[in-house]
MDTraj code that builds the backbone (N, CA, C; nanometers):
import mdtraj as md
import numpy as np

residues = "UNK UNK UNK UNK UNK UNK UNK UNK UNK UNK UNK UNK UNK UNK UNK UNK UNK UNK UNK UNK UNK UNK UNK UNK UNK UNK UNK UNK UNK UNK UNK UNK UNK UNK UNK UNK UNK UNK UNK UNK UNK UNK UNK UNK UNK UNK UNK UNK UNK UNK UNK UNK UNK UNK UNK UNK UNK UNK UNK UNK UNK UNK UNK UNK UNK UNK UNK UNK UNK UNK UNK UNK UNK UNK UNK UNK UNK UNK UNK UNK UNK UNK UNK UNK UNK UNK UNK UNK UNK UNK UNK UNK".split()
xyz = np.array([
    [13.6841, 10.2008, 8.3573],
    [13.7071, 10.0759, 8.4234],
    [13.8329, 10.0112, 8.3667],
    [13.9483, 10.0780, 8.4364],
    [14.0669, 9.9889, 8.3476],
    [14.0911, 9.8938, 8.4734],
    [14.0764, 9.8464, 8.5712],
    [14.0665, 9.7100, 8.6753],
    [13.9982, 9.6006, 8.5993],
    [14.0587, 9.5330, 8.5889],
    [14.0477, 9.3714, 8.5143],
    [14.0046, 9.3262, 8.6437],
    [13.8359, 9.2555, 8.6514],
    [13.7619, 9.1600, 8.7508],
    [13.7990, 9.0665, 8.7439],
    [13.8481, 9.0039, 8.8638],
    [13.9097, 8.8589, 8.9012],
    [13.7738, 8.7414, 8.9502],
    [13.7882, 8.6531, 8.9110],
    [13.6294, 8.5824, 8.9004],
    [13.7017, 8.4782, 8.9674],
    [13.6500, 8.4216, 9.1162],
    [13.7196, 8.3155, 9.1762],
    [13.6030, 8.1744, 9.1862],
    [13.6728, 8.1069, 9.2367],
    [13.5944, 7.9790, 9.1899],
    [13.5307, 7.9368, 9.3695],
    [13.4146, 8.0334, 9.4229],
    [13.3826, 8.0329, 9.5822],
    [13.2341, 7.9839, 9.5441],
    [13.2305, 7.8609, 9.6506],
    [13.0683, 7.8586, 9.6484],
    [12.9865, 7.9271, 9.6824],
    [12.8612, 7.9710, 9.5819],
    [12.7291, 8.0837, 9.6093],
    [12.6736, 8.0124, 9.7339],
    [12.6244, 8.0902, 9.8118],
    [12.5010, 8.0997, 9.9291],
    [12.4049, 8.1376, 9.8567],
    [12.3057, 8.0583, 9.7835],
    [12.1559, 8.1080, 9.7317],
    [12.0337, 8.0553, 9.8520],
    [11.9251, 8.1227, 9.8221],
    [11.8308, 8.0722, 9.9090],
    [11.7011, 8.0928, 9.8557],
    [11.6096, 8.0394, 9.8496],
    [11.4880, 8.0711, 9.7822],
    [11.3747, 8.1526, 9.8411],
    [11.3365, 8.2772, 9.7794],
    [11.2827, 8.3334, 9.8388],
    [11.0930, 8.3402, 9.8225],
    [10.9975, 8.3266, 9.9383],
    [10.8419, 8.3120, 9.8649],
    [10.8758, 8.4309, 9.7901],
    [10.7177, 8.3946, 9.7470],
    [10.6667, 8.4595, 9.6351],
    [10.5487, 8.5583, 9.7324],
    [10.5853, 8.6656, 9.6951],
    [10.5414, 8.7489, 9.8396],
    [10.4297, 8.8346, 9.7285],
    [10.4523, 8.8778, 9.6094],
    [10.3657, 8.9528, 9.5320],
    [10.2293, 8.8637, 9.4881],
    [10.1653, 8.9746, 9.4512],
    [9.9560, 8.9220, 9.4095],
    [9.9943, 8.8600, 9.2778],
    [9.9196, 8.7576, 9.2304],
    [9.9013, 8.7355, 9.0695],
    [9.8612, 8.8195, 9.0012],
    [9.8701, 8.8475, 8.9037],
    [9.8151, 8.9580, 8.8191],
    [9.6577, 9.0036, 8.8101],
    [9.5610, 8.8954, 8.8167],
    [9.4461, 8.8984, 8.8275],
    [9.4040, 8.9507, 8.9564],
    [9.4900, 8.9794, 9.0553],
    [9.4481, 9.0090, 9.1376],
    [9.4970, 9.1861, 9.1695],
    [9.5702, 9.1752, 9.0764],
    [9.6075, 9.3565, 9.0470],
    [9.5252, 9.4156, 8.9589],
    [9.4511, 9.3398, 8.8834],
    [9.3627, 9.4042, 8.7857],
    [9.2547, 9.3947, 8.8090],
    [9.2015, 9.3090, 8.9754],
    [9.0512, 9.3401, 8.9866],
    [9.0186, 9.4870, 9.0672],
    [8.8906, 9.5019, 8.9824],
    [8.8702, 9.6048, 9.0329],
    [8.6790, 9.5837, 9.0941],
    [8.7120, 9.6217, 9.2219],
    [8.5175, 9.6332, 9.2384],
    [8.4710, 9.6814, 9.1469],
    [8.3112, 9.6391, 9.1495],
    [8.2270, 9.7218, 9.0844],
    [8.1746, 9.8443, 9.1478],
    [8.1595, 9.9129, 9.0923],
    [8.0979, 10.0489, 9.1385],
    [7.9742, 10.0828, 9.1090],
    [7.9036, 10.1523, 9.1921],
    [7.7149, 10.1894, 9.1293],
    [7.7187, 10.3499, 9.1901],
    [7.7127, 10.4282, 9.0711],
    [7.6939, 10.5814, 9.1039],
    [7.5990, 10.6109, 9.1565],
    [7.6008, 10.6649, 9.2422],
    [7.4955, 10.7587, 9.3341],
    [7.5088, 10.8968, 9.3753],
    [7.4259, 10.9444, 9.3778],
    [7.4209, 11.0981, 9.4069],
    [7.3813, 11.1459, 9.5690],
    [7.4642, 11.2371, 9.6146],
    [7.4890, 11.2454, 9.7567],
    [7.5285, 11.3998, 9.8425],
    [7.4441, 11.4419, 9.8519],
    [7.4677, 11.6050, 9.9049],
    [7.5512, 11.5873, 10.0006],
    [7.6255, 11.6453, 10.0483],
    [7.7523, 11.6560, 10.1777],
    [7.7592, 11.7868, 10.2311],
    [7.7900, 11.8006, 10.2748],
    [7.8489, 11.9602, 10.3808],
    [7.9573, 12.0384, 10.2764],
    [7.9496, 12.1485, 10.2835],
    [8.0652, 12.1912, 10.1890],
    [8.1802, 12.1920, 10.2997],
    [8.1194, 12.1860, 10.4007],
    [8.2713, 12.1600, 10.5056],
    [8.3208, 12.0392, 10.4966],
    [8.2601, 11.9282, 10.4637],
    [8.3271, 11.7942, 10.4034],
    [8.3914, 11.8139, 10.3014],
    [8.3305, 11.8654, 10.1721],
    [8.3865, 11.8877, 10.0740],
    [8.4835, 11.9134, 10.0689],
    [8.5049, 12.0593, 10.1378],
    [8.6388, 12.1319, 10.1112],
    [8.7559, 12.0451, 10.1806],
    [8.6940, 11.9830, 10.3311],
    [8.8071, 11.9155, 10.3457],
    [8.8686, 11.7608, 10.2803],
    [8.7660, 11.7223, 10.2036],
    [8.8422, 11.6480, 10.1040],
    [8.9140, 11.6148, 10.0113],
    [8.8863, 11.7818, 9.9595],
    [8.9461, 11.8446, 9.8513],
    [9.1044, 11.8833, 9.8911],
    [9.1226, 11.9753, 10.0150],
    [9.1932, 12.0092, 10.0834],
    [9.3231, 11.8712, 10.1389],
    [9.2777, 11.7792, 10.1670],
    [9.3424, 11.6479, 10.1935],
    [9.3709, 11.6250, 10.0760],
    [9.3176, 11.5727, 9.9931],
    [9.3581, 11.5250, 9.8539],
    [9.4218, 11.5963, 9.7763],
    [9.4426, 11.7048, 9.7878],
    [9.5818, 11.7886, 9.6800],
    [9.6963, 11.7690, 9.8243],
    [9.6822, 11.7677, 9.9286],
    [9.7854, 11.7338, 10.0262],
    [9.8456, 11.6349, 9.9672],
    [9.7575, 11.5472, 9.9359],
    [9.8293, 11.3777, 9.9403],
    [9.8015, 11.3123, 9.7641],
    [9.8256, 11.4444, 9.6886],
    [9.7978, 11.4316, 9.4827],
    [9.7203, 11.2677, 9.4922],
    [9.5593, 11.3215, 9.5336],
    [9.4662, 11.2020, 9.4991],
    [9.3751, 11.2499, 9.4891],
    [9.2145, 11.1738, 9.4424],
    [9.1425, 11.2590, 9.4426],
    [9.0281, 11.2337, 9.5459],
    [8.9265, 11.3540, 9.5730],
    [8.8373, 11.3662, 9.6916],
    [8.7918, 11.2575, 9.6964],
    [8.7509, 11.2324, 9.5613],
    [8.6216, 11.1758, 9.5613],
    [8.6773, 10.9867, 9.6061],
    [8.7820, 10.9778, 9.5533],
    [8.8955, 10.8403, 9.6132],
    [8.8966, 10.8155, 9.7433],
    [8.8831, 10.9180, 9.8230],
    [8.9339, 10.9290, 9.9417],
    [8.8080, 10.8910, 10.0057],
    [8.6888, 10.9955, 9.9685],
    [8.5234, 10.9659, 10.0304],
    [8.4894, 10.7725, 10.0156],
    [8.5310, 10.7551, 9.8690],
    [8.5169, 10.6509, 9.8579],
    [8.5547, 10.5148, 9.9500],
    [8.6940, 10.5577, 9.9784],
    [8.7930, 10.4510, 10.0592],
    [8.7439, 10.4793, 10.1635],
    [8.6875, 10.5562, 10.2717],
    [8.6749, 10.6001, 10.4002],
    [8.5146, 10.5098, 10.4238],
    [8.4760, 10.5514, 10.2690],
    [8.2936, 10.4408, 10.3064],
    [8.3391, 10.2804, 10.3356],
    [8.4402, 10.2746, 10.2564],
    [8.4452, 10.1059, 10.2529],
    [8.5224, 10.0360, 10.3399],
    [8.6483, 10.1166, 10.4503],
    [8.6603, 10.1051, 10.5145],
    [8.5694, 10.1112, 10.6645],
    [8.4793, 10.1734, 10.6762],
    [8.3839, 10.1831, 10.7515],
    [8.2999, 10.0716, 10.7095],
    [8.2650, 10.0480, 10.6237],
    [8.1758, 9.8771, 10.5776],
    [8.2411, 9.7642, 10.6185],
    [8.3745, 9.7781, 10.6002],
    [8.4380, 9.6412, 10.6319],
    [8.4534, 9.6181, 10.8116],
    [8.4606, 9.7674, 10.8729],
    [8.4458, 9.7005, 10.9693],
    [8.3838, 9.7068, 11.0910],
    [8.2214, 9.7644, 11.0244],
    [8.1416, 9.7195, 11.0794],
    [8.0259, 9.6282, 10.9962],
    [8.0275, 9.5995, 10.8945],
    [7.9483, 9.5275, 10.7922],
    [7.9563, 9.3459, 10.8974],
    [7.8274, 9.2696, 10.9333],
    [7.7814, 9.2004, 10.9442],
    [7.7941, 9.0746, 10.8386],
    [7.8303, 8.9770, 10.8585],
    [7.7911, 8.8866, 10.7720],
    [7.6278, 8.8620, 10.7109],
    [7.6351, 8.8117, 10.6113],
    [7.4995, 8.8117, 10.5585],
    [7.4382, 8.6623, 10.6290],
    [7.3063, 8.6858, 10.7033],
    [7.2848, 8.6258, 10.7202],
    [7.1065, 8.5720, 10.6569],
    [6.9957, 8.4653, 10.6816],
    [6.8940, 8.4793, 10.6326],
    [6.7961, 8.4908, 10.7938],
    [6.7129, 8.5770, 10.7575],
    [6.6657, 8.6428, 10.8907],
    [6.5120, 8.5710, 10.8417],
    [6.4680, 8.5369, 11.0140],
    [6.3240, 8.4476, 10.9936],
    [6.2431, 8.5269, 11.0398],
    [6.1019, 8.5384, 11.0215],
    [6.0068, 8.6376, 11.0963],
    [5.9903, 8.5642, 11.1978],
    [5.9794, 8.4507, 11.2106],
    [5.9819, 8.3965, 11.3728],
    [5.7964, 8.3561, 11.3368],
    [5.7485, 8.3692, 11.2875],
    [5.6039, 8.3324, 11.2642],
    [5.5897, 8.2155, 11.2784],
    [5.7067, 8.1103, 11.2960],
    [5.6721, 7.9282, 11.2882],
    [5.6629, 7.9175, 11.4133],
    [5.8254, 8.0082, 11.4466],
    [5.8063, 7.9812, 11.6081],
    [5.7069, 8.0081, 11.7119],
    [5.6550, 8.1070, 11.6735],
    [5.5367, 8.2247, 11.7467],
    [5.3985, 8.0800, 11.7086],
    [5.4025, 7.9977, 11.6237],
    [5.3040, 7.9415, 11.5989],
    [5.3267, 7.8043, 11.6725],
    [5.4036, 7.7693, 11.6786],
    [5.4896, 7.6662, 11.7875],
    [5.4444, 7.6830, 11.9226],
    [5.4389, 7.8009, 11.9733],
    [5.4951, 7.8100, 12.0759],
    [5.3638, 7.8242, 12.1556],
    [5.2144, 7.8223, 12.1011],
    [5.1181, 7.8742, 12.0680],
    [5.0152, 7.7189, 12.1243],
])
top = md.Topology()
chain = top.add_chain()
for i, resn in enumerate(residues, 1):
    res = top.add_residue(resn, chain, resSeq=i)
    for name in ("N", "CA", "C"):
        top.add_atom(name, md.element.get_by_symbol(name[0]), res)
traj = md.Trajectory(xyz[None], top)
């Protein structure tokens, strides 16, 4: 670098940009998990296995993400369910 930088005296254009990234606490949560034991098809298997060295992850990541995506979107809100016995006695 033998060019000597000439530094001129031009006003900056700055602009502020959001804050588009998670807080940290929110990179470090992690669900809880509860092990369970679960026979499958070895034709599942293999193709999970088979996907997951495709894509350097593992099967069992993948089985995992595919359940919880399927929960989220068909999973129901929780609601409190009545036997209807007041009404049935009501109605009576």
């Amino acid at each position: 670098m033998k060019n000597k930088i000439k530094y001129t005296n031009e006003p900056l254009e700055a602009k502020v940009i959001m804050d588009f990234l998670p807080p940290p606490e929110e990179l470090a949560f992690r669900e809880e998990g509860v092990k369970v034991t679960i026979a499958l098809s070895k034709k599942s298997v293999d193709f999970f296995k088979s996907e997951a060295s495709k894509h350097h992850t593992q099967y069992q990541r993948m089985i995992r993400k595919l359940i919880d995506t399927y929960v989220e979107a068909y999973a129901e809100p929780l609601t409190i369910r009545s036997s209807g016995t007041a009404q049935k006695r009501a109605a009576r």
